[in-house]
C-alpha positions as CSV (number, residue, x, y, z in Angstrom):
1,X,43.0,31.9,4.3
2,X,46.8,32.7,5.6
3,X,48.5,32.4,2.2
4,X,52.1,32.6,4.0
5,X,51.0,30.3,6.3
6,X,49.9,28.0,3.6
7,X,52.8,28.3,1.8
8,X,55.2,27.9,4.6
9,X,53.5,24.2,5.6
10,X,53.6,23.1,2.3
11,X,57.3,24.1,1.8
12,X,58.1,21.6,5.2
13,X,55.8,19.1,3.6
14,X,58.7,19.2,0.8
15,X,61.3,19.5,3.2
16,X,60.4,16.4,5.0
17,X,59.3,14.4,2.3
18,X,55.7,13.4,3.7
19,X,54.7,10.6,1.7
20,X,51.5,10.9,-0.2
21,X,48.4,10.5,2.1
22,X,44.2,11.4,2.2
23,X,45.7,15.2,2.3
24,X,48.8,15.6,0.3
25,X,48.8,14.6,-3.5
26,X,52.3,15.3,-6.0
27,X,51.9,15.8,-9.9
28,X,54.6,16.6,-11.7
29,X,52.4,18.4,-14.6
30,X,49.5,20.2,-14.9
31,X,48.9,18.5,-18.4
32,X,47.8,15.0,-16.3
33,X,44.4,16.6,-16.3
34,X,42.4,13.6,-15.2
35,X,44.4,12.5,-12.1
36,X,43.9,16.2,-11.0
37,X,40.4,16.7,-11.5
38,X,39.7,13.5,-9.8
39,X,41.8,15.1,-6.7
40,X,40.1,17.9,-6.8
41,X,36.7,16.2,-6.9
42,X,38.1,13.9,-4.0
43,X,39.1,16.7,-1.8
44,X,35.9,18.2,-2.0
45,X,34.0,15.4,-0.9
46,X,36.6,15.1,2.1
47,X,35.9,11.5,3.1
48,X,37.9,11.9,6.3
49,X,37.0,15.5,7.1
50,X,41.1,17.4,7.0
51,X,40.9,20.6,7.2
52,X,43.1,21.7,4.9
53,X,44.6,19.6,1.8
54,X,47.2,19.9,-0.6
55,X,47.5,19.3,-4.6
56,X,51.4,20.1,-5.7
57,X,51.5,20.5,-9.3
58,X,55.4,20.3,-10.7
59,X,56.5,18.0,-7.9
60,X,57.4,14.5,-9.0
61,X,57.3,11.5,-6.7
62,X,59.4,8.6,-6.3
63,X,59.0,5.3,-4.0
64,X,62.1,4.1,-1.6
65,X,62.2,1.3,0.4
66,X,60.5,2.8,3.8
67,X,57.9,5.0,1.7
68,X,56.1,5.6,-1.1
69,X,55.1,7.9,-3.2
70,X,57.3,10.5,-1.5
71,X,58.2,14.0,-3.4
72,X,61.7,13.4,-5.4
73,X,64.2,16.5,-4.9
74,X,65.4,18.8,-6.0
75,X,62.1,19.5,-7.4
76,X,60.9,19.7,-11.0
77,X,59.3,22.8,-10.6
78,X,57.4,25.2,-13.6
79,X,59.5,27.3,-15.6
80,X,58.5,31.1,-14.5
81,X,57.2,31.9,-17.6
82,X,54.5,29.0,-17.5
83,X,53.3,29.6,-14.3
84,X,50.3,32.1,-15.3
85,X,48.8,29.8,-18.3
86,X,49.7,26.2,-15.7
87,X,47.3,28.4,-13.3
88,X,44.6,29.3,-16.1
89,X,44.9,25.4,-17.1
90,X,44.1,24.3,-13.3
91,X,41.3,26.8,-12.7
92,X,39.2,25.5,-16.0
93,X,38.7,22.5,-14.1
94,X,35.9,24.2,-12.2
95,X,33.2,23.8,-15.2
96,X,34.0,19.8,-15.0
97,X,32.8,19.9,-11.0
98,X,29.2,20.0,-10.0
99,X,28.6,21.3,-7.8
100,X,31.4,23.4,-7.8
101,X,34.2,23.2,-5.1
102,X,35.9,26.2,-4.0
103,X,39.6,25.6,-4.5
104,X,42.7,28.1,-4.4
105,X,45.4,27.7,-7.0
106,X,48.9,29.1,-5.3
107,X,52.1,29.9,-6.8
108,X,54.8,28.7,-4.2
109,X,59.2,28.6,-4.5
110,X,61.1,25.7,-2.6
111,X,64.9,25.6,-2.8
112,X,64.5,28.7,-5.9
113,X,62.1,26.3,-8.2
114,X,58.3,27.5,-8.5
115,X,55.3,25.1,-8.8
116,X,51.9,25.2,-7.9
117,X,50.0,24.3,-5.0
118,X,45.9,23.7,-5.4
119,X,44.5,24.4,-1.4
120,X,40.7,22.9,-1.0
121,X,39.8,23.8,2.4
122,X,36.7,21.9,3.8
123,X,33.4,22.7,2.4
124,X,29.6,22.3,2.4
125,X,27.3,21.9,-0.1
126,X,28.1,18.4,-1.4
127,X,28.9,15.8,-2.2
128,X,30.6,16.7,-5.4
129,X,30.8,15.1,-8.8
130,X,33.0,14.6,-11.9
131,X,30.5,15.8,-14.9
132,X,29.7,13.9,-17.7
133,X,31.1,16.2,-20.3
134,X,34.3,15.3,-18.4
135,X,34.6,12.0,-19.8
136,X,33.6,13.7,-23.3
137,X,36.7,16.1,-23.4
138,X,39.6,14.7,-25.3
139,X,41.9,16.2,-22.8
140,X,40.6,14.6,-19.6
141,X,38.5,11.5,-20.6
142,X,37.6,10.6,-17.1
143,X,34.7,8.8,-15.9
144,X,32.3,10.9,-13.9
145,X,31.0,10.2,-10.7
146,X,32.0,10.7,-6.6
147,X,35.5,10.5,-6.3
148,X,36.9,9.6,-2.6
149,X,40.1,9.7,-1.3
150,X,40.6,7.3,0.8
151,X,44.3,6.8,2.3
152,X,46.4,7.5,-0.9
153,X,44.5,6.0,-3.6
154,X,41.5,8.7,-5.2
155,X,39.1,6.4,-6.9
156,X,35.4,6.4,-7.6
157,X,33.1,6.2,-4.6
158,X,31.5,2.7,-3.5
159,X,27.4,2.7,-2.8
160,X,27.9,2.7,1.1
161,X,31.2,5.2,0.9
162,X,28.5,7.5,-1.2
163,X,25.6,7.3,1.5
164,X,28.6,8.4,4.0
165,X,29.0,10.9,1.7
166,X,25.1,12.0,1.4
167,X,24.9,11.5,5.3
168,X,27.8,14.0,6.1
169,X,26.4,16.7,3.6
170,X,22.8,16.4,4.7
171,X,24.3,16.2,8.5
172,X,21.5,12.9,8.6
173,X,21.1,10.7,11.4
174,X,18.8,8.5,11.6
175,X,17.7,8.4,15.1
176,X,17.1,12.2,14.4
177,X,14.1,12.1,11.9
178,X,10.7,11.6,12.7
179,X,9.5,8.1,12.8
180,X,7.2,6.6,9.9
181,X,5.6,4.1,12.4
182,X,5.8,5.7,16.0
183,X,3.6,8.0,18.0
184,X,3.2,9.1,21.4
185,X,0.8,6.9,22.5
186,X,3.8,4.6,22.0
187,X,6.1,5.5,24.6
188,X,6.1,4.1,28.0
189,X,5.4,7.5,30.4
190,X,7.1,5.3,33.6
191,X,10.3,4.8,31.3
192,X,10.3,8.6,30.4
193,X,9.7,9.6,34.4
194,X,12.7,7.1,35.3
195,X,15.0,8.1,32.9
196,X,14.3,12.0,34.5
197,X,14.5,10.8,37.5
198,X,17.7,9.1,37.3
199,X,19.3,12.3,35.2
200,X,17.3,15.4,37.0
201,X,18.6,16.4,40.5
202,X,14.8,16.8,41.5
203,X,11.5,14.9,41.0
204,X,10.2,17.5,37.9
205,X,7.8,14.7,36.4
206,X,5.1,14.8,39.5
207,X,1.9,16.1,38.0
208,X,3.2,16.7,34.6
209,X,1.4,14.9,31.2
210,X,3.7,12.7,28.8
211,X,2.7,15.7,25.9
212,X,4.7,17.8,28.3
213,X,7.5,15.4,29.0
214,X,7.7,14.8,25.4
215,X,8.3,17.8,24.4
216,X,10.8,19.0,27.4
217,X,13.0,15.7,25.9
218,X,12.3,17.2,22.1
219,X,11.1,13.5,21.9
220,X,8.2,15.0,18.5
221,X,7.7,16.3,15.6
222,X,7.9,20.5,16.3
223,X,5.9,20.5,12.8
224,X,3.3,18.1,13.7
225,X,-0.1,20.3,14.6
226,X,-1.1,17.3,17.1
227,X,2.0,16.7,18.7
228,X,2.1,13.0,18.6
229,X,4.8,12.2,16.0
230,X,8.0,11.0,17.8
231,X,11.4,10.9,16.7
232,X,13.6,7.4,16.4
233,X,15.5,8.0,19.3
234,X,12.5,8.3,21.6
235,X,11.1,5.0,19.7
236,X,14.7,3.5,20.9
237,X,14.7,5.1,24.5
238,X,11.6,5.2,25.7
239,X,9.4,2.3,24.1
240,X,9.2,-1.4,25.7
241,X,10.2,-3.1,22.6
242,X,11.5,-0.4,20.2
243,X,11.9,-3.9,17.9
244,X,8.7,-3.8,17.0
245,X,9.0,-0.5,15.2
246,X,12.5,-0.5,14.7
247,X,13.6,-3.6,13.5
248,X,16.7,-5.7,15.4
249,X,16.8,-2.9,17.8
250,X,17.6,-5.4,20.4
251,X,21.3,-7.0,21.6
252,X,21.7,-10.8,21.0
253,X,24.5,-12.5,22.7
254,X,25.6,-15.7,22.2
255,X,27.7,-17.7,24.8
256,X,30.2,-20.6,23.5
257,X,31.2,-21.9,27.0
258,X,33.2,-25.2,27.1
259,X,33.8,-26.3,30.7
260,X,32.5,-30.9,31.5
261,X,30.2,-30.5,28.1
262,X,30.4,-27.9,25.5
263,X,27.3,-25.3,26.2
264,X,26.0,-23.1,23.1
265,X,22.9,-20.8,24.0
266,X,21.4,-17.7,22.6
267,X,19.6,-14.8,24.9
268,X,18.3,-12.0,23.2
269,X,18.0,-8.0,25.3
270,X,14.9,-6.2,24.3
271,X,13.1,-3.2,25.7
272,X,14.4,0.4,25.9
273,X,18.1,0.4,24.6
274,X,19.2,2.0,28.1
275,X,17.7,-0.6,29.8
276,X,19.2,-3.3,27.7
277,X,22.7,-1.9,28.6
278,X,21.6,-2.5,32.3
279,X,20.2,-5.2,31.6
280,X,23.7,-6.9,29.6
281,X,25.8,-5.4,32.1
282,X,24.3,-7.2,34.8
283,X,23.8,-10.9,33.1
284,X,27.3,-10.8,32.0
285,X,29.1,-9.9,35.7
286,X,26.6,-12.6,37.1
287,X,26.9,-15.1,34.4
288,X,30.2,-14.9,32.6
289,X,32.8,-13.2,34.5
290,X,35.0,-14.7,36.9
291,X,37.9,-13.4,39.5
292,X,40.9,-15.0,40.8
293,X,42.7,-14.1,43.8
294,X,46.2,-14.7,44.1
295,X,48.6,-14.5,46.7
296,X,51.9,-14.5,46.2
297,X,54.2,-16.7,48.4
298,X,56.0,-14.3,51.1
299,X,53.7,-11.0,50.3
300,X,50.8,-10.4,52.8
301,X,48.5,-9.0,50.2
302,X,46.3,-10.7,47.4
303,X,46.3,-9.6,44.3
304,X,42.9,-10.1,41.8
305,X,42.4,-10.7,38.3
306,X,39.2,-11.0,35.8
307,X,39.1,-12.9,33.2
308,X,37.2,-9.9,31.6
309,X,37.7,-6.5,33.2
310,X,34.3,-5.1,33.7
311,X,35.1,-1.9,32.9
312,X,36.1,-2.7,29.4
313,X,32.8,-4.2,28.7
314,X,31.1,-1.6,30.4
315,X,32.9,0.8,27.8
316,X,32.4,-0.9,25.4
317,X,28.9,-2.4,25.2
318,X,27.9,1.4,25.6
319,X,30.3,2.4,22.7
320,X,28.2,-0.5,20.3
321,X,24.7,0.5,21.3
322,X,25.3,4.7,21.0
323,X,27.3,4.0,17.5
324,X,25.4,1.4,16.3
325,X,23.2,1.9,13.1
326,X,19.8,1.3,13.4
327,X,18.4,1.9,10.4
328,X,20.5,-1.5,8.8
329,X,18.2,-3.8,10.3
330,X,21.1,-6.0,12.0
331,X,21.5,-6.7,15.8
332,X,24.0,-5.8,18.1
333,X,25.9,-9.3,18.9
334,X,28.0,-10.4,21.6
335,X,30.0,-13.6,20.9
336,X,31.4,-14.7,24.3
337,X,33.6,-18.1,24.8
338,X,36.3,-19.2,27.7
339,X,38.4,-17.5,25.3
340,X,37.2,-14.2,24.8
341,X,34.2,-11.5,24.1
342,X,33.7,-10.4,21.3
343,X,31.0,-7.1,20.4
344,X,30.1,-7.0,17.0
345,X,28.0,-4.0,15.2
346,X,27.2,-4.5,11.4
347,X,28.3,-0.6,9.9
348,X,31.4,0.6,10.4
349,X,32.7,4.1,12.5
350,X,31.6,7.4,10.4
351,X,34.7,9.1,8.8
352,X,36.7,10.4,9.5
353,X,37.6,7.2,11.5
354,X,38.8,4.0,10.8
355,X,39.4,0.7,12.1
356,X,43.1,1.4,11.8
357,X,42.9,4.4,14.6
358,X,40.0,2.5,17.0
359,X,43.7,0.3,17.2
360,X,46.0,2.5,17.7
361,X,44.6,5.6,19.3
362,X,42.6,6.2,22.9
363,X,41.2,9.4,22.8
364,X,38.4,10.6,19.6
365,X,37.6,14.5,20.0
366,X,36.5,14.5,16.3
367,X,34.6,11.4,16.6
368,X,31.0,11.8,14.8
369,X,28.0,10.0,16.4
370,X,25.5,7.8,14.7
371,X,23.1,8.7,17.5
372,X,23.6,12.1,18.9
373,X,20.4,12.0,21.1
374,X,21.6,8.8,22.5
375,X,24.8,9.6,23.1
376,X,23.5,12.9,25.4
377,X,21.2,11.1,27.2
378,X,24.0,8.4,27.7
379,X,26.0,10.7,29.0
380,X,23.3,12.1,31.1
381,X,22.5,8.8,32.7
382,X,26.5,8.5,33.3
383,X,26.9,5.6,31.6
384,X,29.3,7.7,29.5
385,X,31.9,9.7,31.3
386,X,32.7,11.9,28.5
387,X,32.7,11.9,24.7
388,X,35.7,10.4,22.7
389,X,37.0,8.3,25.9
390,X,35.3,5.1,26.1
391,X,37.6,3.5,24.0
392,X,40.4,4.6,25.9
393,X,39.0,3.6,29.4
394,X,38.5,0.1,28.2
395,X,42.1,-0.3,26.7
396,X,43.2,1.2,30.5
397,X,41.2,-0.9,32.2
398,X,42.6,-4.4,30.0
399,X,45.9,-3.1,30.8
400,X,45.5,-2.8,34.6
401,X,43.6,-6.2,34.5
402,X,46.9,-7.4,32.6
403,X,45.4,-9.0,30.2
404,X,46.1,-8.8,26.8
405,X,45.0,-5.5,24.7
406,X,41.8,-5.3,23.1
407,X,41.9,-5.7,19.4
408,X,39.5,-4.3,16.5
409,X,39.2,-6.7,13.8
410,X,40.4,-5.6,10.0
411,X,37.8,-7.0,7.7
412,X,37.9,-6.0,3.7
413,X,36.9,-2.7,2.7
414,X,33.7,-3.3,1.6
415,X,32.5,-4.8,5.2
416,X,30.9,-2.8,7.2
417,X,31.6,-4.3,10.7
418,X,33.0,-3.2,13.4
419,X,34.0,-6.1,15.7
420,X,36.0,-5.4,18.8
421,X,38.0,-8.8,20.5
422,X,38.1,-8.8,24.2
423,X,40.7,-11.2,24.8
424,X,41.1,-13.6,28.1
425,X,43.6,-12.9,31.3
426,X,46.2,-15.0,30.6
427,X,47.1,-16.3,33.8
428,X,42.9,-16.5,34.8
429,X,43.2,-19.2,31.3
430,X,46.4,-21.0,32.5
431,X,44.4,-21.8,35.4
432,X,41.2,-22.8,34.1
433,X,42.8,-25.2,31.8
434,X,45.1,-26.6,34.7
435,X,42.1,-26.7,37.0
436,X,39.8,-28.3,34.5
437,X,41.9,-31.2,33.2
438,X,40.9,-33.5,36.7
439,X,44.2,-32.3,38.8
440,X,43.3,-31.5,42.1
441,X,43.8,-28.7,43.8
442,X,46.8,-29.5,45.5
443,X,48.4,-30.7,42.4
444,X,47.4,-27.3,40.4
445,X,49.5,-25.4,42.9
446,X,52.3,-27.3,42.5
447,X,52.5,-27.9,38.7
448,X,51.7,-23.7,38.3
449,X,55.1,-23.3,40.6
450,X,56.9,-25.6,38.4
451,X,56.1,-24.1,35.0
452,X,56.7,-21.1,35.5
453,X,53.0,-19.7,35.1
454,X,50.8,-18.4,38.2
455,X,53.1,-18.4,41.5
456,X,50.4,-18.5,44.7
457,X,50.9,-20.3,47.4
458,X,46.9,-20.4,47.9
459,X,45.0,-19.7,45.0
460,X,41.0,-18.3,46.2
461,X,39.1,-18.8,43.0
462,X,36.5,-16.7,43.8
463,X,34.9,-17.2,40.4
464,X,31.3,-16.1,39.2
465,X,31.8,-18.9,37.0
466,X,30.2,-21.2,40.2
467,X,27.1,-19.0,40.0
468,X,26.4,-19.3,36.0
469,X,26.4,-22.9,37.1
470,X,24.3,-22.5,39.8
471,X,21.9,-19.8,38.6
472,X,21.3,-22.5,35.3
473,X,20.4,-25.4,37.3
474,X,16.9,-26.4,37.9
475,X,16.4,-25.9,41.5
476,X,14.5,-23.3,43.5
477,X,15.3,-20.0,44.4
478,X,16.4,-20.3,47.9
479,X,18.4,-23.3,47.3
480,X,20.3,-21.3,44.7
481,X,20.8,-19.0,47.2
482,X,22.2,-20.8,49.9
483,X,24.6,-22.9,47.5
484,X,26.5,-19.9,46.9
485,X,26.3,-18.8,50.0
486,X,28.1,-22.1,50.9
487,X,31.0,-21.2,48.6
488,X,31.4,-18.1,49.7
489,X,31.5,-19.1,53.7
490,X,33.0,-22.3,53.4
491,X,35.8,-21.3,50.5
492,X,38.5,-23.7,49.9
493,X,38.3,-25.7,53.3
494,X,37.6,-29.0,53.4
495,X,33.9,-30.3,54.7
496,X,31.1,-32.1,55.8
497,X,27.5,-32.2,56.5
498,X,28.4,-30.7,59.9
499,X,29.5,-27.6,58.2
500,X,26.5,-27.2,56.7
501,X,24.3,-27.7,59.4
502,X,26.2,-25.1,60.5
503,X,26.2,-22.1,58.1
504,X,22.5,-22.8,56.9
505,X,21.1,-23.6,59.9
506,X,19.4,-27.1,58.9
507,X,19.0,-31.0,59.6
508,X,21.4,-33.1,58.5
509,X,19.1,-34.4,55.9
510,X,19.0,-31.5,54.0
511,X,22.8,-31.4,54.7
512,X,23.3,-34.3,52.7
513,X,20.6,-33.8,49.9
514,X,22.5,-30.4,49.3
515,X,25.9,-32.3,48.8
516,X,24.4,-34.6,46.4
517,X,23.1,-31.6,44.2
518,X,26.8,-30.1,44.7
519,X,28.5,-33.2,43.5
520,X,26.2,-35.0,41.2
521,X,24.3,-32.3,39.8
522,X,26.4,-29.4,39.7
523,X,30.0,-31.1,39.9
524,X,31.2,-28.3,41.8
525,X,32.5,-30.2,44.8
526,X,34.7,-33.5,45.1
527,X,35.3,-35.8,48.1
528,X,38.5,-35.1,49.6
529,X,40.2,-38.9,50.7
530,X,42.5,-39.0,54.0
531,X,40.6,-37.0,56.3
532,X,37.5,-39.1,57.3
533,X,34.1,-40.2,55.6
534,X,32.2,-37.5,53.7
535,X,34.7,-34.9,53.3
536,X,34.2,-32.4,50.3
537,X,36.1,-29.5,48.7
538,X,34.8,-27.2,46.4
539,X,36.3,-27.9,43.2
540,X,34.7,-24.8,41.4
């Protein structure tokens, strides 16, 4: 340890009166025994992983109207002659620990007062406790247990801050240890070979057993003399429903759409958790997200918006599986509305993170995993760029969309969620609500222009929300098919049965039977009046 250095940081701690926080604590005597040794215990267990943290003994603290708990100066400071039995008080706190935590007890000077600085640098071997004969010592009388720090406020560990706590020591994750239920015979060896073959810049799985493939992946057991016990993760990569052995290792998402009726269904991902990703991914830019294209009166070009960026879903969705905890027997859900998405996980991010910085910040270089493994092989399939960024890439990609930022919900402290709000374009909402209260088209242009809101002077909705809609209904295939492809040909422009005829390539009949599914069915066209009998539009 760089003692001078030490000292020198703690005297511009003073100097700028840094408020009290999860690594800076004042006391004004060494005599208030308990609220030290609870400290001490506190910054042992080191809930959000600081490297270095600070106890000032002889410092007393005052609250103003921007902070509190700041130090007051000029100091109080120890008299010079009580410095050597203040120390000898502070280090017979070390028989009350168990196990013991190394701390430094420092004499330190600021503006010619001296007081006394405890350093507890990070450690291993915990957690740490208060011992009972603690609470038996006249002196102390405090309660033994796990103390945390968590902000400013030390205070006896809750049952899922002291599993954090057990986690972090033991270095534990789950998806690490051998599974109780799972063997090689149940992997699927065509999901192993595709998931090399996606990552490996040459075909290495030709000829090769899955004992072999297995083992290349570090997918069992080292320990196990017939090679067939499998680790968690493989169970969740590499297994066609990992539920089955894992429970509610599967992604349930939940649409709340309200367009002519109000629709609420339920579709649940299984299979390899890789694959579900895909598999979201692709549902979701089929199904739910929509693009409008704007042009601006007087400017040649177009300019696009989603109503959800895909790349903040993309981000996202891979953020929730890879940090998602497994072993709580709770789903992954996505809540999706006209509104917004929203990607809920039930445990919350490992310290040192907390909601507070998912907010504010965009870049994580300390963040922990839940799921190392998945997170490499994530990263392996490129469905993440690199570590600590996702969060950041999705906030970008909102921005660029301009729509509203992304929000992570605050819940109380003893939730363990983490629920991330992907809000709506504003502009794609003002025209969805303008479009679906009955105005026609014409009429949508104009009242936009005269509130102020979205300024086109042609609006293409070239919206995905037409092929939810379609892709629900109850017709075949290749009528599907050629329904869309009728939007996308035929666009905004008024037409008939001739059109038809003439993009699909069929009678007139069929013509006709394929504008009554449009209109009656699907409500996705509307007779235009004024120019001739049978003239449509799409509305959708």
């Amino acid at each position: 340890m760089d003692y001078v250095q030490v000292k020198k940081n703690a005297n511009e701690i003073l100097k700028n009166r840094i408020a009290e926080c999860s690594y800076i604590e004042y006391k004004s005597s060494e005599l208030q025994l308990d609220k030290i040794l609870k400290t001490v215990c506190a910054y042992g267990n080191n809930y959000y992983n600081n490297d270095i943290q600070y106890l000032f003994v002889g410092i007393e603290e005052e609250n103003t109207a921007e902070n509190k708990a700041i130090p007051l100066l000029p100091i109080k400071g120890i008299a010079e002659g009580q410095l050597e039995k203040c120390k000898n008080t502070l280090n017979s706190l070390r028989s009350f620990l168990y196990p013991n935590v190394s701390f430094e007890v420092i004499a330190n000077k600021f503006a010619g007062k001296n007081y006394l600085l405890i350093i507890v640098m990070r450690q291993s071997g915990g957690p740490f406790m208060v011992a009972e004969k603690a609470e038996k010592n006249k002196k102390i009388n405090l309660k033994p247990g796990r103390y945390v720090r968590i902000e400013a406020d030390t205070r006896l560990a809750r049952v899922d801050e002291e599993y954090d706590l057990l986690r972090k020591f033991a270095n534990f994750h789950y998806s690490s240890i051998i599974s109780t239920n799972a063997t090689l015979d149940d992997l699927n060896l065509d999901i192993i070979r595709e998931y090399i073959y996606r990552t490996s810049a040459r075909d290495i799985t030709k000829g090769l057993p899955i004992e072999e493939l297995a083992r290349m992946l570090n997918l069992v057991d080292k320990n196990d003399p017939n090679g067939k016990r499998v680790k968690n993760f493989a169970v969740l990569m590499f297994t066609d429903h990992p539920e089955k052995i894992i429970p509610y290792s599967y992604v349930e998402l939940i649409t709340d759409m309200i367009g002519t009726k109000r629709k609420m269904t339920s579709k649940v991902f299984r299979g390899a958790v890789w694959k579900q990703y895909y598999d979201i991914l692709e549902f979701i830019d089929a199904r739910i997200l929509n693009e409008l294209v704007i042009r601006v009166d007087g400017d040649a070009t177009n300019r696009k918006v989603q109503n959800f960026p895909y790349v903040a879903i993309e981000e996202l969705l891979a953020n929730a599986i890879v940090h998602n905890n497994y072993e709580n027997g709770k789903p992954i859900q996505i809540y999706v509305s006209d509104k917004q998405i929203n990607i809920v996980n039930y445990n919350k991010p490992l310290p040192p993170l907390r909601i507070s910085d998912l907010n504010e910040r965009s870049f994580f270089n300390e963040r922990d995993a839940e799921n190392p493994e998945l997170r490499d092989m994530f990263k392996a399939l490129s469905i993440i760029e690199s570590f600590g960024t996702g969060i950041g890439e999705a906030k970008r990609a909102m921005s660029k969309n301009g729509s509203p930022n992304l929000y992570y919900k605050t819940f109380e402290d003893n939730d363990n969620v983490t629920s991330v709000v992907i809000p709506v374009n504003k502009e794609y909402e003002e025209y969805e609500e303008i479009k679906n209260s009955g105005i026609t088209q014409e009429k949508v242009l104009g009242k936009a222009q005269k509130t102020g809101g979205i300024k086109p002077d042609t609006i293409e909705n070239e919206t995905r929300f037409l092929k939810q809609k379609v892709l629900e209904a109850n017709f075949s295939d290749a009528i599907k098919k050629n329904v869309i492809r009728l939007r996308e040909v035929i666009g905004t422009e008024v037409f008939g049965n001739s059109r038809i005829v003439a993009v699909l390539g069929c009678s007139e009949a069929t013509a006709t039977s394929y504008i009554k599914r449009m209109h009656e069915d699907l409500q996705i066209v509307a007779p235009v009046n004024g120019v001739g009998k049978g003239k449509y539009r799409f509305i959708v």
